[in-house]
ROLO-379555 format. One record per residue (C-alpha): residue number from 1; residue in three letters; x, z negated, y. Coordinates in pm, whole numbers, plus 50000, padded with zeros to 5 digits. Example, Ala and Ser with C-alpha at 12.3 -4.5 7.8 and 13.67 -1.06 7.14 Angstrom:
BEGIN
[1, ALA, [51230, 49220, 49550]]
[2, SER, [51367, 49286, 49894]]
END
This chain:
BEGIN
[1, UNK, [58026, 23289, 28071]]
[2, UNK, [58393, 23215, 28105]]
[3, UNK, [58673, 23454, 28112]]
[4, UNK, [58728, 23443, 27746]]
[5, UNK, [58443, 23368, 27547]]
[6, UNK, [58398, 23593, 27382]]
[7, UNK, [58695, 23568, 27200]]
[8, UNK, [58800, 23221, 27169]]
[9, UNK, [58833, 23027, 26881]]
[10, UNK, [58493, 22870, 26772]]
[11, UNK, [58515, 22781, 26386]]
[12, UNK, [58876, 22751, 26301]]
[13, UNK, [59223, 22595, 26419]]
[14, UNK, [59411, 22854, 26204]]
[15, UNK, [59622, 23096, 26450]]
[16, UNK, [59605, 23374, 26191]]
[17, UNK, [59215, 23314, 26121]]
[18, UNK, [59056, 23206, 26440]]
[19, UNK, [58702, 23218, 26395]]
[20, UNK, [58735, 23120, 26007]]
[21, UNK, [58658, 23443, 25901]]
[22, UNK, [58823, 23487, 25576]]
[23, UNK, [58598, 23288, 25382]]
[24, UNK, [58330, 23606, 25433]]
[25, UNK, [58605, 23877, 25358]]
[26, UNK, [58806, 23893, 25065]]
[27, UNK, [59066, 24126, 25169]]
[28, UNK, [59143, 23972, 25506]]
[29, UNK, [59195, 23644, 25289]]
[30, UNK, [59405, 23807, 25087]]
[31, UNK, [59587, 23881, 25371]]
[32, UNK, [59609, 23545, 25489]]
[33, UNK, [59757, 23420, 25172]]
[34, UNK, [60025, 23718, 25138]]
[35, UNK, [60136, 23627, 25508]]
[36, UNK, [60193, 23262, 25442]]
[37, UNK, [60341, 23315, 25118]]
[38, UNK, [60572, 23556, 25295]]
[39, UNK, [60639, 23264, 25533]]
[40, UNK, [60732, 23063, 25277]]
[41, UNK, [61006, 23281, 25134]]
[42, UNK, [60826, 23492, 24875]]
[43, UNK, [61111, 23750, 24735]]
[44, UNK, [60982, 24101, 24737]]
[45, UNK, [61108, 24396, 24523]]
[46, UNK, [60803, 24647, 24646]]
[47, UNK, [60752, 24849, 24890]]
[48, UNK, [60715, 24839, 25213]]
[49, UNK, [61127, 24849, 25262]]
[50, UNK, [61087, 24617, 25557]]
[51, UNK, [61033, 24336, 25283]]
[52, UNK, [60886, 24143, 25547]]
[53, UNK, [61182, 24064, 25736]]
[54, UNK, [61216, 24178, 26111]]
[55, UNK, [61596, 24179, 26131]]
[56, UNK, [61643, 24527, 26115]]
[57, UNK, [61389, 24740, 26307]]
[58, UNK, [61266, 24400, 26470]]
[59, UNK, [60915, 24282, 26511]]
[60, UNK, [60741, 24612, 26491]]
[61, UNK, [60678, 24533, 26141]]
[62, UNK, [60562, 24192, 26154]]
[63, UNK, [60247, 24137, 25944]]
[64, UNK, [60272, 24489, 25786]]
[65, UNK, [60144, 24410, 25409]]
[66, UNK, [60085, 24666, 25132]]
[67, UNK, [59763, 24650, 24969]]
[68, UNK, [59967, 24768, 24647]]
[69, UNK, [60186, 24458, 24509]]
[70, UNK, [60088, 24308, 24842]]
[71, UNK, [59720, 24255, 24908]]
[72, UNK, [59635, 24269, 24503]]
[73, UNK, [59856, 24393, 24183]]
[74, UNK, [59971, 24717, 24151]]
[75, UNK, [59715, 24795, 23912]]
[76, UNK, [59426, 24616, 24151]]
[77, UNK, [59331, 24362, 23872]]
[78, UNK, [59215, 24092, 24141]]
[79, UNK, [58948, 24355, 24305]]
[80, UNK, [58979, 24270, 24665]]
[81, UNK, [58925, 24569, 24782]]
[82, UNK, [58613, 24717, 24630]]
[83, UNK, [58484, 24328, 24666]]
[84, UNK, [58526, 24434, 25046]]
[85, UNK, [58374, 24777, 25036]]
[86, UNK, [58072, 24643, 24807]]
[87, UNK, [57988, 24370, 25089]]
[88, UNK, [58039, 24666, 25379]]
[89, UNK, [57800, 24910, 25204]]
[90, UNK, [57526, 24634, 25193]]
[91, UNK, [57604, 24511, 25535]]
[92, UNK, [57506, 24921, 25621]]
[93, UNK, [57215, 24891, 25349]]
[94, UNK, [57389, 25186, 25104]]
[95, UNK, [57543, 25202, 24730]]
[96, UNK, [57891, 25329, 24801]]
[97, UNK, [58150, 25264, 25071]]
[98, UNK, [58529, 25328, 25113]]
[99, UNK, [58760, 25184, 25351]]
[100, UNK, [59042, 25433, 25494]]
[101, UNK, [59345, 25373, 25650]]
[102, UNK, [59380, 25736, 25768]]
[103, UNK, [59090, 25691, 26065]]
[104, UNK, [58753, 25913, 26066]]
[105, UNK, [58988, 26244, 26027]]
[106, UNK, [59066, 26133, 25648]]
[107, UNK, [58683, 26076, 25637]]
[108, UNK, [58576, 26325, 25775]]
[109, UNK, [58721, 26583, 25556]]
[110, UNK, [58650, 26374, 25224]]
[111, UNK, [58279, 26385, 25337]]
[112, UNK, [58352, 26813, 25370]]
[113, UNK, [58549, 26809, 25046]]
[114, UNK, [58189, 26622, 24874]]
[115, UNK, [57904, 26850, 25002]]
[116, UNK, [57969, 27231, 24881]]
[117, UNK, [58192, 27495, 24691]]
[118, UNK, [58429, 27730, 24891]]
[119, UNK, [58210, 28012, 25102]]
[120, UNK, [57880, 27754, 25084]]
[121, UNK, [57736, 27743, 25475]]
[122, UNK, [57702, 27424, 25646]]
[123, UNK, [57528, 27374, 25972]]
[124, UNK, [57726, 27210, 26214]]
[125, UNK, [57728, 27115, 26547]]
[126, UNK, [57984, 27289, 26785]]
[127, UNK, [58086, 26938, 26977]]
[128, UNK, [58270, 26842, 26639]]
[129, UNK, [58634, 26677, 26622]]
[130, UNK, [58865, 26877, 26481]]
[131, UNK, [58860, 26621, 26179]]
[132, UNK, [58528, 26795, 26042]]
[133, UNK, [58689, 27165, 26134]]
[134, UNK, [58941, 27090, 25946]]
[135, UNK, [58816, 26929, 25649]]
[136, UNK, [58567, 27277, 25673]]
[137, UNK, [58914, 27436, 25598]]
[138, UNK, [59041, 27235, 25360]]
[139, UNK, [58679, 27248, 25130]]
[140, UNK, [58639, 27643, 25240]]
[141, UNK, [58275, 27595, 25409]]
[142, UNK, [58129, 27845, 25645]]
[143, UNK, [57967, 27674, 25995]]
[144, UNK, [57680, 27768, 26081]]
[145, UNK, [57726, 27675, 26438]]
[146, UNK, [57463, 27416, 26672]]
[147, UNK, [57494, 27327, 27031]]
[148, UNK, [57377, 26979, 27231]]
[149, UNK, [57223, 27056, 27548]]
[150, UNK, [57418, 27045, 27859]]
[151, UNK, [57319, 26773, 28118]]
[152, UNK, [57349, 27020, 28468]]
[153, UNK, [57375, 26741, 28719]]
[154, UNK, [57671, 26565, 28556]]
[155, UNK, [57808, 26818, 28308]]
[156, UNK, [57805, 26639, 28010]]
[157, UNK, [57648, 26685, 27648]]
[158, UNK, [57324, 26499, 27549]]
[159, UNK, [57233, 26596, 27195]]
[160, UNK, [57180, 26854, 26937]]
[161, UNK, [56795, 26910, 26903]]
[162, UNK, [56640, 26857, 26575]]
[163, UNK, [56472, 27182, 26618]]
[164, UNK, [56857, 27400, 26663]]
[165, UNK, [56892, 27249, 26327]]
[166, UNK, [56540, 27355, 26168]]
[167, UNK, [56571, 27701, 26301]]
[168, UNK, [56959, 27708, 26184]]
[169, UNK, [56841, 27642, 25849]]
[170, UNK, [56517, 27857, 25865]]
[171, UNK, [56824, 28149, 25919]]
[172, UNK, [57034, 28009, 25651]]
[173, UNK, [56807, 27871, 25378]]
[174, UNK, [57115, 27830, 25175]]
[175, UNK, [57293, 27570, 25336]]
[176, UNK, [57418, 27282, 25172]]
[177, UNK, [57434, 27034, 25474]]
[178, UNK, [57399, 26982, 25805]]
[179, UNK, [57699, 26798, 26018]]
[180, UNK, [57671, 26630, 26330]]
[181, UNK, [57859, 26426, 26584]]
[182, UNK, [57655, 26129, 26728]]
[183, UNK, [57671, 25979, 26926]]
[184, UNK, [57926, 26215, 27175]]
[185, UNK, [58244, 26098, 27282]]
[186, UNK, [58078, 26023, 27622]]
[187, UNK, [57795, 25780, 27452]]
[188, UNK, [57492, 26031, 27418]]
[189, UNK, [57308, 25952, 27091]]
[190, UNK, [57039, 26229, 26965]]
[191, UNK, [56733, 26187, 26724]]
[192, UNK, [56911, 26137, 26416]]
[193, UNK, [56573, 26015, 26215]]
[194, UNK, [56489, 26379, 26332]]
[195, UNK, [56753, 26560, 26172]]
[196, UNK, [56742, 26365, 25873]]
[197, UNK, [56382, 26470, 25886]]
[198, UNK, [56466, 26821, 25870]]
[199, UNK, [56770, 26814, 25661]]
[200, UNK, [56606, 26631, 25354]]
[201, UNK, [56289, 26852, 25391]]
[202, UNK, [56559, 27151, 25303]]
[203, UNK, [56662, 26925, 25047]]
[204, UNK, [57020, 26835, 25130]]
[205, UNK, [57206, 26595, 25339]]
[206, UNK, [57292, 26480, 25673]]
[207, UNK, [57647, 26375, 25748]]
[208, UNK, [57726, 26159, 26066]]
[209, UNK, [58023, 26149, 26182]]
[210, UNK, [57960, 25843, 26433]]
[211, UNK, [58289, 25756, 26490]]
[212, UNK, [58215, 25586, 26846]]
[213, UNK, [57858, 25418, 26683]]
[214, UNK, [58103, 25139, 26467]]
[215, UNK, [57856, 24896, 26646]]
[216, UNK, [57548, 25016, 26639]]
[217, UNK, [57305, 24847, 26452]]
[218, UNK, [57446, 24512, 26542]]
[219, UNK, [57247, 24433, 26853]]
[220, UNK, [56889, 24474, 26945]]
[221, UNK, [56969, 24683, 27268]]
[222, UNK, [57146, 24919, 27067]]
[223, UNK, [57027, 25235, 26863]]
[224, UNK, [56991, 25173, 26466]]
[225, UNK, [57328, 25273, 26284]]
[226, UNK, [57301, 25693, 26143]]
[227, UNK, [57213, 25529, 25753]]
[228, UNK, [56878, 25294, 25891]]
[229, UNK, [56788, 25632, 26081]]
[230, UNK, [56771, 25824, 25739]]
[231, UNK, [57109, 25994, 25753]]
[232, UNK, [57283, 26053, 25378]]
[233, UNK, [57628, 25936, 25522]]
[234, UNK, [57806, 25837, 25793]]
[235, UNK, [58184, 25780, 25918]]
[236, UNK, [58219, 25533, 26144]]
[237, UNK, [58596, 25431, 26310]]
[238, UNK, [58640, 25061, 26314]]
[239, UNK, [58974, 25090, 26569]]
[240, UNK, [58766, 25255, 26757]]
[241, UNK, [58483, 25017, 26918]]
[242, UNK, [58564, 24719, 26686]]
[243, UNK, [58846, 24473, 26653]]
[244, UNK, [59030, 24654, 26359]]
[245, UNK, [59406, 24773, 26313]]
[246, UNK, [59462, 25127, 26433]]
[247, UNK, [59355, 25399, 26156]]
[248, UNK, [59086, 25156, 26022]]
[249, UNK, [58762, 25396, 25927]]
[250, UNK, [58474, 25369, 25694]]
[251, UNK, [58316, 25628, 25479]]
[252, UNK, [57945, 25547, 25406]]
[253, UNK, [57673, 25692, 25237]]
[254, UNK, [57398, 25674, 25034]]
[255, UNK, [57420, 25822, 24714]]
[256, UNK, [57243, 25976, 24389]]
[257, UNK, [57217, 25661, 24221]]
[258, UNK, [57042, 25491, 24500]]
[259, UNK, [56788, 25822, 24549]]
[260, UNK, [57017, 25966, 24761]]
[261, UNK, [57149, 26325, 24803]]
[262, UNK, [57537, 26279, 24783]]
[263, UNK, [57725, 26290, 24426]]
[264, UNK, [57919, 25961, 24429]]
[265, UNK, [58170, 26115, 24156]]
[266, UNK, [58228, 26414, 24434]]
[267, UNK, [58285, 26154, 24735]]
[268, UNK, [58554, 25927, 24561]]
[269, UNK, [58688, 26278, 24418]]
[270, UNK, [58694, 26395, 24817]]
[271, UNK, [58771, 26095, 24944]]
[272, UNK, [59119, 26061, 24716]]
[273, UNK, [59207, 26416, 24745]]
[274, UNK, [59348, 26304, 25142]]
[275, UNK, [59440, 25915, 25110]]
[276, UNK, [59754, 25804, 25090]]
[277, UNK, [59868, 25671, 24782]]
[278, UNK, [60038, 25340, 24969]]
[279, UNK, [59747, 25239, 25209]]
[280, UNK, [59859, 24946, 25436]]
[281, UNK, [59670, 24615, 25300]]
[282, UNK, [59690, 24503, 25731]]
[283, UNK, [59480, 24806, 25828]]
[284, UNK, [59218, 24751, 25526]]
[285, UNK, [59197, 24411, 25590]]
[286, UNK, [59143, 24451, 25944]]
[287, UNK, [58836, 24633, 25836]]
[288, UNK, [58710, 24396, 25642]]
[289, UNK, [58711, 24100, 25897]]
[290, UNK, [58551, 24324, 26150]]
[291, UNK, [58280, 24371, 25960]]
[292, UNK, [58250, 23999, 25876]]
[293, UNK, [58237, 23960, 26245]]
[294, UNK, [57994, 24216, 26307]]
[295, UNK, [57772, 24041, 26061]]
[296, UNK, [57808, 23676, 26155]]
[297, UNK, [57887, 23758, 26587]]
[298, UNK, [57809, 24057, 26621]]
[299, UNK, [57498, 23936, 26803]]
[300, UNK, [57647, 23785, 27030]]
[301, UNK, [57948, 23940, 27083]]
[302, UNK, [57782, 24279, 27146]]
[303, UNK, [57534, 24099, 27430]]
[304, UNK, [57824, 23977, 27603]]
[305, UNK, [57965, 24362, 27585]]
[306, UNK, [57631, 24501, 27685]]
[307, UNK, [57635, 24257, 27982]]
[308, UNK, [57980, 24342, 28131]]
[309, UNK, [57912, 24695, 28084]]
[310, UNK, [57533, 24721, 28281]]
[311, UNK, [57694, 24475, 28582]]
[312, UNK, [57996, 24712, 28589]]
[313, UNK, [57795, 25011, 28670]]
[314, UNK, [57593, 24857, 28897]]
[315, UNK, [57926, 24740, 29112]]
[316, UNK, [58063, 25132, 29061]]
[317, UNK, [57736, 25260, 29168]]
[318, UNK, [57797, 25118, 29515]]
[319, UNK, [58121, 25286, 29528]]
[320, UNK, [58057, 25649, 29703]]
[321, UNK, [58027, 25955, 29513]]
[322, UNK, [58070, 25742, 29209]]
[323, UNK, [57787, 25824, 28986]]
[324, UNK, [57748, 25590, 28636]]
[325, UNK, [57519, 25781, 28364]]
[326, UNK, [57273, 25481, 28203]]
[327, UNK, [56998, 25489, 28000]]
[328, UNK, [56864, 25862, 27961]]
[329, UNK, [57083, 26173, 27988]]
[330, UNK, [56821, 26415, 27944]]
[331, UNK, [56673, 26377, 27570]]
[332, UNK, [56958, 26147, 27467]]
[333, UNK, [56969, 25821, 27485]]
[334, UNK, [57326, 25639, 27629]]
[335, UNK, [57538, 25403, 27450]]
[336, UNK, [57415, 25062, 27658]]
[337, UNK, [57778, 24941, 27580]]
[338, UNK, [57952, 25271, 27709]]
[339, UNK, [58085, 25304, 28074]]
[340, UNK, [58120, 25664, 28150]]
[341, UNK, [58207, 25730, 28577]]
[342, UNK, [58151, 26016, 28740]]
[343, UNK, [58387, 26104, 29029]]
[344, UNK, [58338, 26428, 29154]]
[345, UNK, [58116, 26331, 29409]]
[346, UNK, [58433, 26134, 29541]]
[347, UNK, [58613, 26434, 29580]]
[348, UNK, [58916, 26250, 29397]]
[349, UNK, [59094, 26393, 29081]]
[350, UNK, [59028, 26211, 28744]]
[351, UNK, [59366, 26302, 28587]]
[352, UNK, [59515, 26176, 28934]]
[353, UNK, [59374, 25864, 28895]]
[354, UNK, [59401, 25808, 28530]]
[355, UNK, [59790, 25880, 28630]]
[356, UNK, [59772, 25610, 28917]]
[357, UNK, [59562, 25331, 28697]]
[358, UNK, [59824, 25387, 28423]]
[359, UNK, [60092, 25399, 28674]]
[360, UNK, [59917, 25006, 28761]]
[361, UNK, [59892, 24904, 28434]]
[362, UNK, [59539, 24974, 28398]]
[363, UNK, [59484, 25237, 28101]]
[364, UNK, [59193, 25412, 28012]]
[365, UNK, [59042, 25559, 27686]]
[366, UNK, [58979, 25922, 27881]]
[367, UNK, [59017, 26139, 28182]]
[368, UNK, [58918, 26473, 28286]]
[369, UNK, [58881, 26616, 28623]]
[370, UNK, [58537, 26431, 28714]]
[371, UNK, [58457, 26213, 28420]]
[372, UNK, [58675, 25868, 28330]]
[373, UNK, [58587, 25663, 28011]]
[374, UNK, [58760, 25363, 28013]]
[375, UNK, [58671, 25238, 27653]]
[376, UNK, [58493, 24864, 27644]]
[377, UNK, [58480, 24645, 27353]]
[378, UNK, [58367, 24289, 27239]]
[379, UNK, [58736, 24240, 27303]]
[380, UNK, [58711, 24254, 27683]]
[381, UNK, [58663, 23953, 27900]]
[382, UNK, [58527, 23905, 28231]]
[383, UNK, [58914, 23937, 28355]]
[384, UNK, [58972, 24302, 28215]]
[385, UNK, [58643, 24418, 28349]]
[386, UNK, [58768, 24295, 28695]]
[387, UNK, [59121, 24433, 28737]]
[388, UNK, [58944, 24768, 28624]]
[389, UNK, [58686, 24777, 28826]]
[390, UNK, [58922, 24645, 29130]]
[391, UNK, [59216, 24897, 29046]]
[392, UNK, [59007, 25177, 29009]]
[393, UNK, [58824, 25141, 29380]]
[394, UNK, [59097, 25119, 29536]]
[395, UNK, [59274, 25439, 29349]]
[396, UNK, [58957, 25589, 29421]]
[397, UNK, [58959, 25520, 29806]]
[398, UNK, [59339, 25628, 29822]]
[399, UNK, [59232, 25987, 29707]]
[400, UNK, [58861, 26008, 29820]]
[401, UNK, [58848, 26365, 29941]]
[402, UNK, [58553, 26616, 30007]]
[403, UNK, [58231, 26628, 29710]]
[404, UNK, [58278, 26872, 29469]]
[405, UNK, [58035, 27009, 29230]]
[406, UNK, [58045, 26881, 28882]]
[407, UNK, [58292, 27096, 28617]]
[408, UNK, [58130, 27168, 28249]]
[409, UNK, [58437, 27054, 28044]]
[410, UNK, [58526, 27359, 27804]]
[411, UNK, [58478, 27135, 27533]]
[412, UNK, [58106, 27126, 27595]]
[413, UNK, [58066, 27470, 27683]]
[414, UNK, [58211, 27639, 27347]]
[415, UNK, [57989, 27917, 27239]]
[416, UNK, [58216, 28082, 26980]]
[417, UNK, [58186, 28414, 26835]]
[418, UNK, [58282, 28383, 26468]]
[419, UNK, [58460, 28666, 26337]]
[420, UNK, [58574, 28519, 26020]]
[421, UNK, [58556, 28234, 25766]]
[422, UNK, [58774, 27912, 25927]]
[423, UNK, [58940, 27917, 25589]]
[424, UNK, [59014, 28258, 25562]]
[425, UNK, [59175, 28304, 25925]]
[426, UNK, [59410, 27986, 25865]]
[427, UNK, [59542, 28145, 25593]]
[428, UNK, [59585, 28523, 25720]]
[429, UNK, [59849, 28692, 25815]]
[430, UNK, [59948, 28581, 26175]]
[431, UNK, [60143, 28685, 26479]]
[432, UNK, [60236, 28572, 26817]]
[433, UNK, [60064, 28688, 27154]]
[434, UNK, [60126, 28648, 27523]]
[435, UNK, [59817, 28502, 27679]]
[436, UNK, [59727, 28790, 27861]]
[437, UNK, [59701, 28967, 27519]]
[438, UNK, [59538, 28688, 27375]]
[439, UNK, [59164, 28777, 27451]]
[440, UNK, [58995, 28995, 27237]]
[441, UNK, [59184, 28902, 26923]]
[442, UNK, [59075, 28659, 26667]]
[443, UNK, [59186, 28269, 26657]]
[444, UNK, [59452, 28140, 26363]]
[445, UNK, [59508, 27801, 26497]]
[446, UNK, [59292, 27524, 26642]]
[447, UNK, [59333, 27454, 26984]]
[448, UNK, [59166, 27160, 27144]]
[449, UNK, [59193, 26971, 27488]]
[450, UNK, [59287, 26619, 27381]]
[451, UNK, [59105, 26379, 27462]]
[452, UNK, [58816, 26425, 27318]]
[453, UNK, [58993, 26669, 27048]]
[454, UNK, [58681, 26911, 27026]]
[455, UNK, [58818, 27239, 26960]]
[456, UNK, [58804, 27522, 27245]]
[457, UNK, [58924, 27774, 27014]]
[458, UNK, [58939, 27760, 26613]]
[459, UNK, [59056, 27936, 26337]]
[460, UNK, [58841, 28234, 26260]]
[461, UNK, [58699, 28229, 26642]]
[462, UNK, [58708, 28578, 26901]]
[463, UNK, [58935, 28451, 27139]]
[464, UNK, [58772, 28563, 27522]]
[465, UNK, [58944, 28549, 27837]]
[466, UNK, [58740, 28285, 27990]]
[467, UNK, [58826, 28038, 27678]]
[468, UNK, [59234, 28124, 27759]]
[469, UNK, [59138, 28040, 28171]]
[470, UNK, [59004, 27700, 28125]]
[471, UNK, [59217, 27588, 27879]]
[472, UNK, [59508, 27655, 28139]]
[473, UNK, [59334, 27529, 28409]]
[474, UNK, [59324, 27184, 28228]]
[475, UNK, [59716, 27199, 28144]]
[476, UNK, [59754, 27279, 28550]]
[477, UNK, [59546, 26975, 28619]]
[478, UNK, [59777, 26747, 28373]]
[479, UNK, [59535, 26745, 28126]]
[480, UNK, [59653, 26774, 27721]]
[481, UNK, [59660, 27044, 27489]]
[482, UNK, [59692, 26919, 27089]]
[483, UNK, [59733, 27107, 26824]]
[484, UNK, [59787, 27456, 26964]]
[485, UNK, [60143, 27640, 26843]]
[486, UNK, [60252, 27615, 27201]]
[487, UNK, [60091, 27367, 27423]]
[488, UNK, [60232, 27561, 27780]]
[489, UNK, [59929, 27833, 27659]]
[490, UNK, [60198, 28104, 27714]]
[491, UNK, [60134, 28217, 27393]]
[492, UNK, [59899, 28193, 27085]]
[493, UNK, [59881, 28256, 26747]]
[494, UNK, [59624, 28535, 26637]]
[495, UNK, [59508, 28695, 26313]]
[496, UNK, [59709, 28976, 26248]]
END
């Protein structure tokens, strides 16, 4: 394979269309013909205020098109859109689909807004993003919490077993679904057909937030998508692991009318509650063509991925003290197109050399002490893999120092003691502690080591010393902390 393959022009000359994919996807054409008739001089009196013209905050807003008065009429009498979402929800084999411009957190949260009433329990699994925590706010659900299992040699989540979830609900027969994240952030996939298994033989649904899984399903080396697997819906985030426009996110799921579990009238009623009322036409479009690619080269595209990945970590395996998780993590199953490297046994920081790669122009998806994800896609060529896999040996050999055992991130470790409703404790009566105080008191605000944005504490949580420690031991290593009131950690914000 050459360099660029994989994403050269095969079908069309068009610079805007390469691969001639607008005749499968309505919105992207409409795209297409909005761009060129903006080319042409079209005179706009709608929104956005750029009106197409890059003279004033330059070309930052190139190609920026409103799906309002833009993509379709203000009143969306040509239909592009839900032509688009009708062709995604067969290409996923359900009845409904939405696309959203406001990434898998605006999905997320119309899923929690569709599944219950305020105070209705919902078994969830502890590794969420604070997308679903939040949108358990917003609709006023009670977690029942689940935990994945904890890989010891490398310190990273596998999977929530099916049978946490059957004994969850055996405790809480009244629960009105069960939420899970799969596949992890680091590319560890869990039995879904077994939790749907378990959810639908309490009689209610299984939500998938597979935000990292756009393309699975698309390749015979890779696990079946959440919906083929039984699952009642699923949020996938196109930006993510497919070539779509920041924000880009589908909502999926199967619903009543197709002998489903999930009240379609509830889901568009959840899903509006959070969109925007001016989506960007660029970002739904970009949606749509992906998943005319997925459907026509995904195939292909995805082999080529699945190649570059397997021969890079068999070149970082030779590297010492680099360890490269494949296949099997304990019960799960790993992402064949994820590339997850292990450095502790190098002795070298992770955050140092995420800092140094950046520092080279080399940037990576995540870092933590001993784990780096640098994020592949069927955008990649043979010349990305190499500069990464060149730049980061020789950061590594720069700072190889003496082994160290492997760190349980405290995003994986979370076992919270829940002391109140999320809902009810983001809405209390707070006050502001020094972090020596903090411990012992109860959690008003979300706080969450970013990436992967799992929450360490939450709203409603005991706060415990040991939580407080390693959430300052990651801001002394350089690592991130979103979301919290302060992000030094000097104080927090507690229940009063």
């Amino acid at each position: 394979m050459t360099t660029s393959d994989a994403v050269q022009p095969q079908h069309s000359s068009d610079p805007f269309d390469p691969l001639g994919l607008a005749a499968e996807a309505p919105l992207f054409a409409a795209w297409l013909r909005f761009v060129r008739a903006a080319e042409d001089g079209l005179t706009l009196f709608s929104i956005p205020g750029h009106k197409q013209r890059t003279g004033l905050t330059g070309a930052v807003v190139r190609g920026d098109v409103p799906l309002y008065a833009g993509l379709d009429t203000v009143q969306l009498s040509d239909g592009v859109l839900a032509r688009a979402e009708a062709l995604a929800a067969q290409t996923w084999g359900v009845d409904w689909c939405r696309f959203s411009g406001g990434g898998s957190t605006h999905a997320n949260q119309a899923a929690a807004l569709a599944i219950g009433e305020p105070g209705d329990e919902v078994i969830v699994s502890r590794t969420l993003h604070r997308s679903m925590l939040t949108g358990l706010i917003l609709a006023g659900l009670v977690p029942v919490w689940v935990h994945p299992e904890v890989d010891a040699a490398t310190g990273l989540p596998t999977c929530v077993p099916a049978q946490a979830v059957q004994q969850a609900l055996a405790a809480h027969p009244g629960a009105r679904a069960v939420l899970l994240g799969d596949p992890s952030y680091v590319g560890t996939t869990g039995d879904i057909a077994g939790h749907a298994a378990v959810a639908h033989a309490a009689g209610i649904p299984l939500v998938v937030d597979g935000a990292w899984a756009a393309h699975y399903g698309f390749h015979p080396d890779l696990p079946a998508h959440a919906l083929a697997q039984g699952a009642d819906a699923l949020v996938i985030s196109a930006h993510k692991t497919l070539p779509a426009m920041n924000q880009a996110a589908l909502l999926l799921a199967r619903t009543t009318r197709a002998g489903g579990l999930l009240d379609p009238d509830r889901l568009e009623t959840g899903f509006e509650a959070g969109h925007t009322t001016s989506p960007s036409g660029s970002v739904l479009a970009s949606i749509d063509a992906s998943r005319a690619l997925l459907e026509r080269e995904g195939a292909r595209l995805l082999g080529d991925l699945i190649g570059r990945v397997s021969a890079a970590r068999a070149r970082l395996a030779t590297i010492p003290g680099v360890e490269v998780p494949a296949g099997q993590l304990g019960p799960a199953l790993i992402d064949p197109a994820k590339l997850v490297v292990q450095v502790n046994g190098t002795g070298a920081s992770g955050l140092l050399l995420d800092r140094e790669l950046r520092s080279a122009g080399v940037s990576l998806e995540m870092a933590g002490r001993d784990t780096l994800i640098p994020l592949a896609t069927m955008a990649d060529d043979d010349a990305s893999f190499e500069r990464l896999l060149q730049m980061l040996g020789e950061v590594i050999e720069r700072h190889r120092g003496a082994p160290r055992a492997v760190e349980v991130a405290a995003s994986w470790q979370v076992r919270p003691d829940q002391r109140m409703p999320p809902r009810e404790a983001f809405f209390a009566r707070r006050t502001t502690v020094g972090a020596a105080q903090a411990a012992g008191r109860v959690s008003a605000e979300l706080v969450a080591p970013y990436p992967p944005g799992i929450p360490v504490l939450a709203p409603g949580e005991l706060i415990t010393a040991e939580a407080v420690a390693n959430l300052q031991l990651l801001r002394d290593e350089g690592g991130r902390i979103a979301y919290a009131n302060d992000p030094s950690l000097a104080t927090f914000q507690v229940v009063a």
